[in-house]
DODRENVO-90440 format. One record per residue (C-alpha): residue in one letter; x, y, z. Coordinates in steps of 0.02 Angstrom, whole numbers. Example, Ala and Ser with C-alpha at 12.3 -4.5 7.8 and 13.67 -1.06 7.14 Angstrom:
BEGIN
- A/615/-225/390;
- S/684/-53/357;
//
This chain:
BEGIN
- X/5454/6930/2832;
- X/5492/6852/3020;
- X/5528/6938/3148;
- X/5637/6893/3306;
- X/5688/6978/3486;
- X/5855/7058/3484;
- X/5970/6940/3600;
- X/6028/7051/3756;
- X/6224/7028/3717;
- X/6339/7142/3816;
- X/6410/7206/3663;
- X/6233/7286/3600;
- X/6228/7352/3781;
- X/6399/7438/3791;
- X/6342/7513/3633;
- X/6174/7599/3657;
- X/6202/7626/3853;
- X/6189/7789/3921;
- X/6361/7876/3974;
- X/6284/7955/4126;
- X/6205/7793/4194;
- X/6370/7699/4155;
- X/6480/7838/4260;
- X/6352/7777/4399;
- X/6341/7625/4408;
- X/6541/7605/4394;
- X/6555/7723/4542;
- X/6402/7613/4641;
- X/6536/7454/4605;
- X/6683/7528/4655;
- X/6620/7624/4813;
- X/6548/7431/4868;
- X/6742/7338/4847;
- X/6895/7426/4810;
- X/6981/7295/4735;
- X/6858/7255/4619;
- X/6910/7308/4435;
- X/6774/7294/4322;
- X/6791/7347/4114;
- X/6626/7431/4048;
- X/6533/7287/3986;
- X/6550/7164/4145;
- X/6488/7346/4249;
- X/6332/7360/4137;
- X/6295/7165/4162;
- X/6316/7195/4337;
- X/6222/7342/4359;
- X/6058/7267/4288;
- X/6037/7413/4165;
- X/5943/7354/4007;
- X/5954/7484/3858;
- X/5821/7523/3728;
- X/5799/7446/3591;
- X/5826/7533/3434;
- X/5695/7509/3303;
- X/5721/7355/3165;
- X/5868/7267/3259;
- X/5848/7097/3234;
- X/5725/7096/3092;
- X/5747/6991/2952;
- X/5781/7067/2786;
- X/5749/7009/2603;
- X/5869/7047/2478;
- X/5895/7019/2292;
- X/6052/6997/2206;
- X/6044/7004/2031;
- X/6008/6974/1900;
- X/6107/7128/1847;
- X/6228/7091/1955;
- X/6403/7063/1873;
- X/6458/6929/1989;
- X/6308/6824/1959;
- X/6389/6771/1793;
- X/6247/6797/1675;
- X/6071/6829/1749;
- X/6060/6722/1904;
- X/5936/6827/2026;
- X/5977/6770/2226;
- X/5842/6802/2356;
- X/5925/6811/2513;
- X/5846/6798/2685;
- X/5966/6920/2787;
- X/6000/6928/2977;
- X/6117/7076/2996;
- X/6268/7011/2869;
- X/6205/6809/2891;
- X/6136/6713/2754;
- X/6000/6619/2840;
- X/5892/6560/2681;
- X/5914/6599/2500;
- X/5855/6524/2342;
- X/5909/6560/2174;
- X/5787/6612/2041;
- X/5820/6563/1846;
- X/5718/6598/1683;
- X/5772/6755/1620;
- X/5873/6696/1459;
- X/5721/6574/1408;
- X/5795/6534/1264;
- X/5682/6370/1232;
- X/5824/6271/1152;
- X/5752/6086/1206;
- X/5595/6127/1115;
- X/5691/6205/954;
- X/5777/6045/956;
- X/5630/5960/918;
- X/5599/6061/765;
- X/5783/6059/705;
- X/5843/5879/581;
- X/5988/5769/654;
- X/6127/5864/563;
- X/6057/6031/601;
- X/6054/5996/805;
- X/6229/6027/832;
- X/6219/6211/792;
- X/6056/6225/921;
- X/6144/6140/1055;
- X/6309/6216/1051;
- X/6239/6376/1112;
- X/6169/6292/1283;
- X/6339/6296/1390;
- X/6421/6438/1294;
- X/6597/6415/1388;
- X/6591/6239/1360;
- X/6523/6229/1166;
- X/6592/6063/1117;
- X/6521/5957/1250;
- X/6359/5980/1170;
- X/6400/5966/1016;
- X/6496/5798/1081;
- X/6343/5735/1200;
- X/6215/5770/1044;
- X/6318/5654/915;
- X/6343/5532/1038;
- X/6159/5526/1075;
- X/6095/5512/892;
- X/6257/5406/851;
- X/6168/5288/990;
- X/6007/5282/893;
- X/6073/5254/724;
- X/6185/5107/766;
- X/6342/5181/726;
- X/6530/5230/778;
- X/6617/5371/737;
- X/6785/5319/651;
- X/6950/5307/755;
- X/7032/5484/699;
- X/6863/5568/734;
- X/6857/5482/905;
- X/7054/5530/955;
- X/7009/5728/859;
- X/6850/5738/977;
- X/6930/5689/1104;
- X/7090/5825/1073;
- X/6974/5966/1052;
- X/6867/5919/1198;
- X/7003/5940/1294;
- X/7070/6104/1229;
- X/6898/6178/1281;
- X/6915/6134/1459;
- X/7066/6230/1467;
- X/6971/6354/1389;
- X/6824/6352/1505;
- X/6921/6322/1658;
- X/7048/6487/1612;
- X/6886/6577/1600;
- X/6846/6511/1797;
- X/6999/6563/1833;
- X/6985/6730/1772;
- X/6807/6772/1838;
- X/6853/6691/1980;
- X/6987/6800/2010;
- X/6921/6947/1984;
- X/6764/6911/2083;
- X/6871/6874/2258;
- X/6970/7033/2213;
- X/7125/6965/2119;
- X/7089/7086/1956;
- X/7240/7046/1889;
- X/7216/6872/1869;
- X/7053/6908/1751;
- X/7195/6981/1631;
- X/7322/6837/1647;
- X/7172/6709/1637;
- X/7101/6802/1477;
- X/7270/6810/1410;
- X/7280/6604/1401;
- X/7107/6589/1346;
- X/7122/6685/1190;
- X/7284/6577/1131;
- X/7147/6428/1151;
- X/7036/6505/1074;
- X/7129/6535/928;
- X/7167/6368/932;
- X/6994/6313/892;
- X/6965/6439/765;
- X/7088/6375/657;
- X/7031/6205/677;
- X/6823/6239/660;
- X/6837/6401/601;
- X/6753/6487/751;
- X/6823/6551/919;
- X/6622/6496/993;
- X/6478/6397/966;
- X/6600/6314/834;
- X/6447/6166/751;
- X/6616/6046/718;
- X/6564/5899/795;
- X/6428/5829/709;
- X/6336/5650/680;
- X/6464/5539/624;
- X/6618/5631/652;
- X/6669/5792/624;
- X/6661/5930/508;
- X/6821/5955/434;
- X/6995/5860/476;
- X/7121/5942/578;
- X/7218/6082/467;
- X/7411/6075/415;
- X/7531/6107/529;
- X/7407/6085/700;
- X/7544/6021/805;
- X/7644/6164/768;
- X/7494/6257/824;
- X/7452/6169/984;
- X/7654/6120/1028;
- X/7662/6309/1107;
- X/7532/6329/1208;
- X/7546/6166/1288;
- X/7733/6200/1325;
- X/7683/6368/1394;
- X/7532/6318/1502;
- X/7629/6250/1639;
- X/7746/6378/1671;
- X/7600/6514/1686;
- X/7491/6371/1820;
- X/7632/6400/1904;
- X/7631/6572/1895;
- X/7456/6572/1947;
- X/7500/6457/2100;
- X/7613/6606/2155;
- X/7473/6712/2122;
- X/7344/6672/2217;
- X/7364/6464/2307;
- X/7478/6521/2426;
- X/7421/6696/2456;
- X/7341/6729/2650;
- X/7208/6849/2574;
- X/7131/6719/2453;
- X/7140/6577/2577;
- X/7051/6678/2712;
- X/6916/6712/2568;
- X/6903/6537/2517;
- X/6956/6389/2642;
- X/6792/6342/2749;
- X/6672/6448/2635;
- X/6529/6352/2557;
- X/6553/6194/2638;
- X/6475/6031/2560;
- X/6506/5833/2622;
- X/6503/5715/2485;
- X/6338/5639/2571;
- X/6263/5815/2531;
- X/6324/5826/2352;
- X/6262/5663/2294;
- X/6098/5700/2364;
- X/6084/5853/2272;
- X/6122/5772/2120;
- X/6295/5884/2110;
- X/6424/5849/1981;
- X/6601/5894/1933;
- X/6720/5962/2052;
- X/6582/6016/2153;
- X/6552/5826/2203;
- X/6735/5803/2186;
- X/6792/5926/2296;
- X/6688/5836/2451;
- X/6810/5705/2411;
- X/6707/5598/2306;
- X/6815/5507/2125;
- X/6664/5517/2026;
- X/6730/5555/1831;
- X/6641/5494/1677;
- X/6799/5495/1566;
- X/6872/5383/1694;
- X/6698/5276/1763;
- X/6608/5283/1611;
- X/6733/5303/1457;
- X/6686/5379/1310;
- X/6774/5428/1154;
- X/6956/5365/1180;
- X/6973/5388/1384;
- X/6996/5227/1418;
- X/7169/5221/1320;
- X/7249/5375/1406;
- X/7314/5375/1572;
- X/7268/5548/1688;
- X/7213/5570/1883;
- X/7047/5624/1929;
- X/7076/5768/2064;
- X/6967/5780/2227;
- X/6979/5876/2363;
- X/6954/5857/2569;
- X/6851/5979/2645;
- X/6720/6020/2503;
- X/6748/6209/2527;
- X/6765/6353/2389;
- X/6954/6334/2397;
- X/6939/6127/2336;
- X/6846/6188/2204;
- X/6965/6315/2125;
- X/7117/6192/2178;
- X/7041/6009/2072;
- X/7001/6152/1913;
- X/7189/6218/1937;
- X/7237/6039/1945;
- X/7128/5972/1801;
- X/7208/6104/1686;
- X/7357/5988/1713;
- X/7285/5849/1688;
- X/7212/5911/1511;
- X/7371/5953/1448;
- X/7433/5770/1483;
- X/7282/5698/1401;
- X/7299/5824/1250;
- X/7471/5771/1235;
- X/7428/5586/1229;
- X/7309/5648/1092;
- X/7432/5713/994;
- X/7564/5544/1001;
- X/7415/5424/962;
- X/7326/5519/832;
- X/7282/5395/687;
- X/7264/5438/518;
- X/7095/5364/405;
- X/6937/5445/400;
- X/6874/5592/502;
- X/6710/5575/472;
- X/6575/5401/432;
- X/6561/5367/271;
- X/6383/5317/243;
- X/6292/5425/122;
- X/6127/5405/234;
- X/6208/5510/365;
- X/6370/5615/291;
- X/6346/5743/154;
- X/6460/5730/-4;
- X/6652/5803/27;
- X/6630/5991/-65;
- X/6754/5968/-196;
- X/6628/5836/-293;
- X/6508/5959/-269;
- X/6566/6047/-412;
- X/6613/5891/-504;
- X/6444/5794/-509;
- X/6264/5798/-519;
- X/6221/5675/-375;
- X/6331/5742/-270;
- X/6253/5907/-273;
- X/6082/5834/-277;
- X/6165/5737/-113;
- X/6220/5902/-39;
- X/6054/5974/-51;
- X/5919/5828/3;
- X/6036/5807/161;
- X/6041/5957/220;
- X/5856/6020/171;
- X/5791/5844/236;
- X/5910/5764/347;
- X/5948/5600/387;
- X/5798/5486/463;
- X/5861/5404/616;
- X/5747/5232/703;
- X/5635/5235/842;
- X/5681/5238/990;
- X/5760/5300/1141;
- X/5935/5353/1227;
- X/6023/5452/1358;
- X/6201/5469/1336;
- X/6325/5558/1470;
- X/6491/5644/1460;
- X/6592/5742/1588;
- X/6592/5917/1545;
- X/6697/6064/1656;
- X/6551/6067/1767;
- X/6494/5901/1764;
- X/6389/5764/1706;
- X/6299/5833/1522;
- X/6169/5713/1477;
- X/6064/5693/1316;
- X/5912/5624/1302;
- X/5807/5573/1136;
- X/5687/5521/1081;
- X/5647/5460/884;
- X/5486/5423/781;
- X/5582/5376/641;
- X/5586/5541/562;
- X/5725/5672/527;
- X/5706/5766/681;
- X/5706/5706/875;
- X/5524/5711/930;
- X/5588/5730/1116;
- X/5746/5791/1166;
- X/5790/5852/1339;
- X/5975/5913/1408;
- X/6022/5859/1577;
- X/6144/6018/1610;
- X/6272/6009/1759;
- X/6242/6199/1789;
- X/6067/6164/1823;
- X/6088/6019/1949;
- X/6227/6123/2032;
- X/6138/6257/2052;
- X/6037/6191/2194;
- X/6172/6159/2293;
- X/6176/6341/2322;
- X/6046/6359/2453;
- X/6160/6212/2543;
- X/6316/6321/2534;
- X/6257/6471/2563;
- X/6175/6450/2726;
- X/6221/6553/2880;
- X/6360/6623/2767;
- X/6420/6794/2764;
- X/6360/6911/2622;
- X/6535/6946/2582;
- X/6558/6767/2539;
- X/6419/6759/2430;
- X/6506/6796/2268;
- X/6645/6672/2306;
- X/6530/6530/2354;
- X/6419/6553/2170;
- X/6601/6582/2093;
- X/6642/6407/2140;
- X/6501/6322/2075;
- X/6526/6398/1907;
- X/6367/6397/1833;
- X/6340/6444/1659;
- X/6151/6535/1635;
- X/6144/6460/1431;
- X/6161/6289/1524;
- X/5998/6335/1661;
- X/5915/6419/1540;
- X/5890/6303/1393;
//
């Protein structure tokens, strides 16, 4: 720990100075020129007098947020370098879920990977699911039908909402808005619902798989989804009122954890962190997967690259999802929602019960797997935080020999010593609030 000199400011002398001395010196001033009026700091400057200094003023002081801490969101630990309330170092320390999911990858077949990696950015489930078929769909040579591409793409997009209701919320209720964290929660669960009528799971769903998907989507989906998209924009709206054009939460956020786009691409930063330094960098948009090439929607950036751009582009992008989703739903095709090429997709269950090789099908698949060629691939889509890589790597067996995540959360993450710098500790929770990192993506 460093130590400096306490600066001689006439506020830290009008503080400590002694009452007696002051009278005195303000009498020696005024007995010298009548007509000089002089306030109590500008008589101590011009008296000379130089108080004491109290013990530990100006010593620099090491603190450590987390990782209890409930704004953290999960176990993020901060080590901050304090002078008084300013943030003049921190760095953020990680490895406290060490859940080893790269290396249980390696262990796991093709068709079992989906269920490892879907645990990795927990608000975001999907994406992995979506980067990991993409990745092995790379190695084996193949393309997902049509319908599975347009149904990916549909419930991709339904989990951004989800994940970007759940920034909201935090969000929120980290800055002070609690009620938000209700209204945000609210619109969440109606997503989530959502998804657990299509893959039967509100989390960590395992629906999109090598190949395609698990199951088509059930009867009467539209009906489902029609709702909550007609909703959605009447409650942004709502939260607009809430919180956008309130003085309170612009004071809190405009000019707090500045970054320039210089800065963010440097860091290797992602998502609306990049874009909110004003910076159009979108992988559905730059590098389309899936269908995003065939729908039309506006990637949102911001201007100043402060904590306030950030929430503003994921208000924004909430927009834009429903229009996408939408588009979905009027270009849906019908045919298969899954490969069919018995080296990779299991039998459907009905023939299960109906024939012999089937069931013998059923079981070498999923006991075995699928043997996918040598070789090598990285393959990128744009998650709610981000660019999510995948890298692999094959032997020609059933199971990756190498595989390695490139999470956005991680990347992002080291932005924060950036940001954070001769902040205020009050702003501290707002500045990691905008970078939305998810620990299960760090982590892995």
């Amino acid at each position: 720990m460093t130590t400096t000199e306490p600066a001689a400011s006439p506020a830290v002398a009008a503080d400590v100075v002694d009452l007696a001395v002051l009278d005195e010196a303000l009498e020696r001033l005024h007995t010298e020129d009548a007509t000089l009026h002089l306030s109590e700091t500008e008589a101590v400057e011009r008296s000379g007098y130089q108080p004491p200094t109290a013990e530990g003023v100006g010593e620099r002081m090491i603190m450590n947020m987390g990782p209890q801490h409930p704004s953290t969101h999960g176990v993020l630990r901060l080590v901050l370098e304090m002078d008084g309330e300013m943030i003049t170092r921190s760095k953020p320390v990680i490895g406290y879920l060490h859940t080893g999911m790269e290396k249980t990858g390696e262990e796991l077949t093709y068709l079992q990977g989906p269920t490892n990696v879907t645990r990795m950015d927990y608000a975001a489930p999907l994406f992995n699911e979506l980067v990991f078929s993409l990745a092995t769909e790379e190695l084996l040579g193949i393309e997902a039908p049509d319908r599975a591409q347009w149904i990916r793409m549909l419930i991709c997009e339904v989990n951004r909402l989800s994940s970007h209701m759940l920034f909201m919320a935090t969000n929120g209720m980290d800055i002070g808005a609690v009620s938000m964290m209700l209204y945000g929660w609210r619109e969440r669960e109606e997503l989530l619902r959502f998804l657990e009528r299509v893959t039967g799971l509100r989390m960590n769903h395992n629906y999109i798989r090598p190949g395609g998907v698990a199951v088509d989507l059930p009867d009467r989906w539209r009906e489902d989804l029609e709702p909550i998209l007609d909703a959605l924009p009447s409650r942004l709206e709502e939260f607009d009122l809430l919180m956008t054009g309130q003085p309170i939460w612009r004071d809190r956020l405009q000019g707090v954890g500045v970054i320039t786009a210089e800065e963010a691409i440097a860091l290797g930063a992602t998502g609306p962190l990049l874009r909110s330094s004003g910076y159009a960098w979108d992988l559905r948009r730059d590098m389309p997967h899936l269908r995003y090439d065939q729908v039309d929607f506006d990637v949102v950036v911001g201007s100043f690259g402060d904590a306030f751009d950030r929430y503003a582009i994921r208000m924004w992008e909430m927009r834009e999802s429903i229009r996408i989703i939408r588009q979905c739903m009027d270009k849906m095709p019908d045919g298969d929602y899954r490969i069919q090429d018995k080296k990779v997709t299991p039998p459907p269950r009905a023939r299960i019960d109906e024939s012999m090789e089937a069931l013998i099908h059923h079981f070498k698949i999923f006991t075995e797997g699928f043997k996918v060629p040598e070789g090598e691939v990285y393959v990128a889509v744009e998650n709610p935080r981000g660019e999510l890589g995948c890298y692999l790597v094959s032997d020609g067996s059933s199971h990756p020999v190498r595989m390695h995540i490139r999470g956005p959360s991680f990347v992002n993450l080291q932005s924060l010593p950036h940001l954070m710098k001769d902040s205020l500790i009050a702003d501290t929770v707002a500045i990691v609030s905008s970078v939305d990192p998810i620990m299960g993506d760090v982590d892995r």
